[in-house]
C-alpha positions in Angstrom: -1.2 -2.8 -16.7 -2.6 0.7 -16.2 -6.0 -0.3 -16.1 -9.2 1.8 -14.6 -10.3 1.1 -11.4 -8.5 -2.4 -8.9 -9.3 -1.0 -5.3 -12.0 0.4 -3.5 -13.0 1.7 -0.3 -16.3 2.4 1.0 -16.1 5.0 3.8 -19.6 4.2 5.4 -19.9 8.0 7.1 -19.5 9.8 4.1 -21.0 7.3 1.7 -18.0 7.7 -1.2 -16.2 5.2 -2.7 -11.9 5.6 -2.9 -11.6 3.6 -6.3 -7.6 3.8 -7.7 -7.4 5.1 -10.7 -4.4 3.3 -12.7 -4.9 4.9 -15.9 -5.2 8.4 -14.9 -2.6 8.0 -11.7 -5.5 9.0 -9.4 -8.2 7.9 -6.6 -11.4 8.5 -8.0 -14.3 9.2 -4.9 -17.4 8.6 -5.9 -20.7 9.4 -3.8 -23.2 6.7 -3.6 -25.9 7.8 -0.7 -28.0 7.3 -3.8 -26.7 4.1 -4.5 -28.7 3.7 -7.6 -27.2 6.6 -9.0 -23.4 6.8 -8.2 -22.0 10.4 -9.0 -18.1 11.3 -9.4 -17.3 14.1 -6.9 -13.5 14.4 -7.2 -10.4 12.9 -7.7 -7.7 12.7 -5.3 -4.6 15.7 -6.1 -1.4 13.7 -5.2 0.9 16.8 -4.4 4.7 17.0 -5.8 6.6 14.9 -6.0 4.2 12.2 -6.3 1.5 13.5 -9.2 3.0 11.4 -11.8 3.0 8.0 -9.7 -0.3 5.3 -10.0 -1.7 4.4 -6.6 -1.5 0.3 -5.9 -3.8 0.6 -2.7 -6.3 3.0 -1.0 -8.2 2.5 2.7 -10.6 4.6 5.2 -11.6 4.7 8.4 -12.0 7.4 10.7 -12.3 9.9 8.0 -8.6 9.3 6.9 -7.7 7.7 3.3 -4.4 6.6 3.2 -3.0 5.9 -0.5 -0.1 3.2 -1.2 2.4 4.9 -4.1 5.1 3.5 -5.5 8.4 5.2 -6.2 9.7 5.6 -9.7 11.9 3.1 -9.9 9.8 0.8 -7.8 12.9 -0.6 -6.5 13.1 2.4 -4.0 11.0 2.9 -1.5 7.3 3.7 -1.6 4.9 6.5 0.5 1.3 6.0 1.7 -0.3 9.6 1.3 -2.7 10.9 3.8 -6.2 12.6 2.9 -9.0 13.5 4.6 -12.2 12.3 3.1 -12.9 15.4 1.7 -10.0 15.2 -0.4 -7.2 17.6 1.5 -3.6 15.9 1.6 -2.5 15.6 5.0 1.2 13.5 5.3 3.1 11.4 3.6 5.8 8.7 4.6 7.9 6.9 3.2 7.4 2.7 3.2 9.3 -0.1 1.4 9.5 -1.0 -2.2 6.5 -1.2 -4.0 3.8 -1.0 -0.8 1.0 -3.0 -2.8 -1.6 -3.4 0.1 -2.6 -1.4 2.8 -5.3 -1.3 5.6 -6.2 0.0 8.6 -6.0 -2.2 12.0 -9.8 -2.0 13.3 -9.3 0.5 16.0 -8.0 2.8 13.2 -4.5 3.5 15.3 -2.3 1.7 13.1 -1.8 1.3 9.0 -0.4 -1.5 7.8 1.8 -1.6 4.4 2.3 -5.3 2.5 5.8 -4.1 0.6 5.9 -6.4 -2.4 9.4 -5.4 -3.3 9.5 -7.1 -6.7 12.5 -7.6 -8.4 12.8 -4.6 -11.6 15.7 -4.3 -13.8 18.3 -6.2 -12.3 17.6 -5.4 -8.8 15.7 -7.0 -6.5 14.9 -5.4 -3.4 13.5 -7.0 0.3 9.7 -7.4 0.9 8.3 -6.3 4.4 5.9 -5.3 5.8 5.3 -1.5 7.2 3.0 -0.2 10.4 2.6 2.8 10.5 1.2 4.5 14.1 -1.2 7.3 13.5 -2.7 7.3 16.8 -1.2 10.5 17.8 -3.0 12.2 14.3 -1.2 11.9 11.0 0.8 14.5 10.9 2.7 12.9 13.7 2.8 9.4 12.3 5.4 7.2 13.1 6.6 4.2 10.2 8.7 1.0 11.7 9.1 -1.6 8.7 9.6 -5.1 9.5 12.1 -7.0 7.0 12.5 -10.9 6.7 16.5 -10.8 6.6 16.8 -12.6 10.0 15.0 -15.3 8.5 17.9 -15.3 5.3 20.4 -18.8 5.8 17.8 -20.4 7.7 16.1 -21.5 4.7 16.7 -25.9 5.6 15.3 -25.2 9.1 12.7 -22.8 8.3 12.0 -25.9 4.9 11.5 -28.3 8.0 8.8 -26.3 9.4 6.9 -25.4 6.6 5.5 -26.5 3.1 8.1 -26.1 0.6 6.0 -24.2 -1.9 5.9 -21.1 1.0 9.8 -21.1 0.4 10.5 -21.4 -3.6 9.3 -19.3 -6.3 9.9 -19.7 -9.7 11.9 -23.3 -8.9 14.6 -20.9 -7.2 16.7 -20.9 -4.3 16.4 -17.4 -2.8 17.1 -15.5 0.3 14.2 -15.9 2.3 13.4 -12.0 2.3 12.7 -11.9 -1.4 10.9 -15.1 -1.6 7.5 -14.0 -2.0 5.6 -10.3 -1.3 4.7 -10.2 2.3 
């Protein structure tokens, strides 16, 4: 679906709202230090090559806004965009398949990236999960993703441990890193 408007982020020093835009491939910021009358100031530019790709996430804090993307085909890998709240892109890096939730760790060092990795036309990539350091600013961000592969062969122990619904989707047996989105 390419609906309106499925996240928002309030960014309490600035008073704007980061609300993704599905229909128009956007985050729309809205200003609400007059909350009774909310007023559109901008919409987020997503710079080549990523202008034509819907946004599945948005967060702030700090006065960064960092933007999940999927690629095109969401099979590959996805990029969280950095902005500052005024609207200027900052980075982008590159995440796992289909990044579908992101926030910031309360001390605003880290991002972390849920990577749904959903299975699209006959391929069926791994979820994980990415963290993404910005405490040395984001232009010098660093990305390590975390992948559940270890995890794949041990799915009778790992059964033992844990309710069997966490482990089966669909009624299928699967490898454990494409069970479910992290």
């Amino acid at each position: 679906d390419d609906g309106g408007a499925e996240i928002v982020a309030h960014d309490p020093a600035t008073q704007r709202l980061f609300i993704t835009n599905g229909s128009d491939r956007t985050v729309d910021v809205v200003g609400i230090a007059d909350p009774a009358s909310p007023t559109k100031l901008f919409s987020l530019s997503f710079p080549a090559p990523f202008e034509n790709l819907a946004p599945t996430s948005v967060a702030v804090k700090n006065g960064i806004v960092a933007v999940a993307v999927p690629a095109d085909p969401v099979t590959d890998p996805g990029h969280v965009l950095f902005f500052d709240t005024d609207g200027t892109f900052e980075n982008s890096v590159e995440v796992g398949a289909l990044p579908d939730m992101l926030t910031f760790t309360p001390d605003g060092q880290k991002v972390l990236v849920a990577n749904e990795g959903e299975p699209d036309d006959g391929i069926d990539p791994n979820g994980s999960v990415s963290i993404i350091d910005i405490s040395s600013g984001v232009a010098s961000s660093v990305v390590e993703t975390a992948t559940f592969t270890a995890f794949n062969g041990r799915e009778a122990e790992l059964q033992a441990a844990l309710p069997t619904a966490a482990l089966a989707r669909q009624g299928q047996v699967l490898d454990l890193a494409r069970k479910d989105a992290p």
